[in-house]
C-alpha positions in Angstrom: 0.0 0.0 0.0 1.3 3.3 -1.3 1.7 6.7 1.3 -0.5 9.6 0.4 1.3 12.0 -0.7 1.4 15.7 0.8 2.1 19.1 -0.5 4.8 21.1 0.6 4.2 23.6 3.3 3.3 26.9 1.9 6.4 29.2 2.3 5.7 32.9 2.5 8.0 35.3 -0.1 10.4 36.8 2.4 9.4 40.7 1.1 6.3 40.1 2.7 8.1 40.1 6.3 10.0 42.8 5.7 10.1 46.2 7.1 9.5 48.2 3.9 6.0 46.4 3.1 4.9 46.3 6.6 5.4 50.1 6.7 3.8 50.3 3.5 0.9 48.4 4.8 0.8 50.5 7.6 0.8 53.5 5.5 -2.2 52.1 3.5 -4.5 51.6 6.5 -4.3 55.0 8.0 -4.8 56.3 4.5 -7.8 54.7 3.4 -9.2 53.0 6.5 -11.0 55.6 8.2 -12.6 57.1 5.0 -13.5 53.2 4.1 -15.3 52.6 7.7 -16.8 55.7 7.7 -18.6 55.2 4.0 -18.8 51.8 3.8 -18.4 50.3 7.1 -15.8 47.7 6.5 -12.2 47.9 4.6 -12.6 45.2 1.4 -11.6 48.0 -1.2 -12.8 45.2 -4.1 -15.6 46.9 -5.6 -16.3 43.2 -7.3 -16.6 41.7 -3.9 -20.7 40.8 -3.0 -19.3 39.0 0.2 -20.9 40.5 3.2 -18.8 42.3 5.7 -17.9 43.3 8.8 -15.2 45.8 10.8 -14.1 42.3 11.8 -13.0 40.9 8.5 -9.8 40.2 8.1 -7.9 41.8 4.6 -5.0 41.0 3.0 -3.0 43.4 0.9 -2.9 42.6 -2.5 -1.3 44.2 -5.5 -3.3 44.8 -8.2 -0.3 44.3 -11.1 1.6 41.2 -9.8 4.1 42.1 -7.8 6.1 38.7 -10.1 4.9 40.6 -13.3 5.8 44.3 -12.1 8.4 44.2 -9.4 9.2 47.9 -10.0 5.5 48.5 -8.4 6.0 46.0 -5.5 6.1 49.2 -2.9 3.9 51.5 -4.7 1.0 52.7 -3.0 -1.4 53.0 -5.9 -0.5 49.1 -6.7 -2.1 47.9 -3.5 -5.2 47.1 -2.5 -6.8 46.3 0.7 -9.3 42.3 0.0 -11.0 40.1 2.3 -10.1 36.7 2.2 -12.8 35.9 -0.4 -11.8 38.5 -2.5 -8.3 38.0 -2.3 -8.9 34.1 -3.0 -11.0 35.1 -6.0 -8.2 37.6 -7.7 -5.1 34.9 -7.4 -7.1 32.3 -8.8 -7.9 34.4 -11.5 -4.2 35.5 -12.3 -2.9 31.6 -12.1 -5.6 30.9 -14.7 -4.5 33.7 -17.0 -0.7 32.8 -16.0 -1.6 29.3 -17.3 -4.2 29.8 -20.2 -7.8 28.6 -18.4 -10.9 30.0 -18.9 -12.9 30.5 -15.9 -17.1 30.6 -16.6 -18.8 29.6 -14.0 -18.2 29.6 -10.1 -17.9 25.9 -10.2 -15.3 25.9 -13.2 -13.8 28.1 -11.0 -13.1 26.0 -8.6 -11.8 23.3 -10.6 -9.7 25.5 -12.5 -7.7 26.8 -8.7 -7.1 23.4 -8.4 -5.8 22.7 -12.0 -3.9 25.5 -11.5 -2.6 25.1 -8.2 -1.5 21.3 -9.2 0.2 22.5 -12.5 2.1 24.9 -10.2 2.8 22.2 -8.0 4.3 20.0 -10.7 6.0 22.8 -12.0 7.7 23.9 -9.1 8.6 20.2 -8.9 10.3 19.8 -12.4 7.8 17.6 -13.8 6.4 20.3 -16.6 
């Protein structure tokens, strides 16, 4: 009887631990934070997102041009934006399917193309494309 096999543990980019993007980050959310509570009562700055939320949700900062794509715009302000974890989730899998030519339609070919995509990374990353 064969072992399952297990991905490797997810290693974060160093540049996101260091000081220059935590300032930056820092930067953002006295920037846009208070204007974003006060209007819309949550900080999601995805004007795509329909995901309900609250002061409570937790965002991630994103940038908009891939910071892989565009590394001259990985510490610009204006390249950043503020997405819950739905949105977030949404956007990536939507960039590794352009990155790797699928066409997402529906929600559920959505979900089968992240995991497409996230295998084909997998087996990139690995040598075996």
């Amino acid at each position: 009887m064969r072992g399952k096999l297990r991905p490797a543990l997810k290693v974060a980019d160093s540049f996101y631990h260091s000081p220059a993007w935590r300032l930056l980050c820092e930067e953002i959310k006295q920037e846009r934070w208070p204007h974003l509570l006060a209007t819309q009562g949550h900080c999601c700055e995805d004007r795509e997102c329909k995901k309900r939320h609250t002061r409570a949700t937790r965002i991630f900062f994103d940038h908009i041009k891939e910071r892989r794509d565009f590394l001259a715009l990985e510490l610009v302000k204006s390249n950043i934006m503020g997405r819950c974890g739905s949105s977030h989730g949404r956007k990536t899998a939507a960039e590794r399917a352009k990155r790797y030519g699928v066409r997402l339609n529906s929600s559920r070919e959505k979900g089968d193309a992240t995991a497409w995509v996230l295998m084909r990374e997998k087996n990139f990353w690995a040598g075996k494309v």
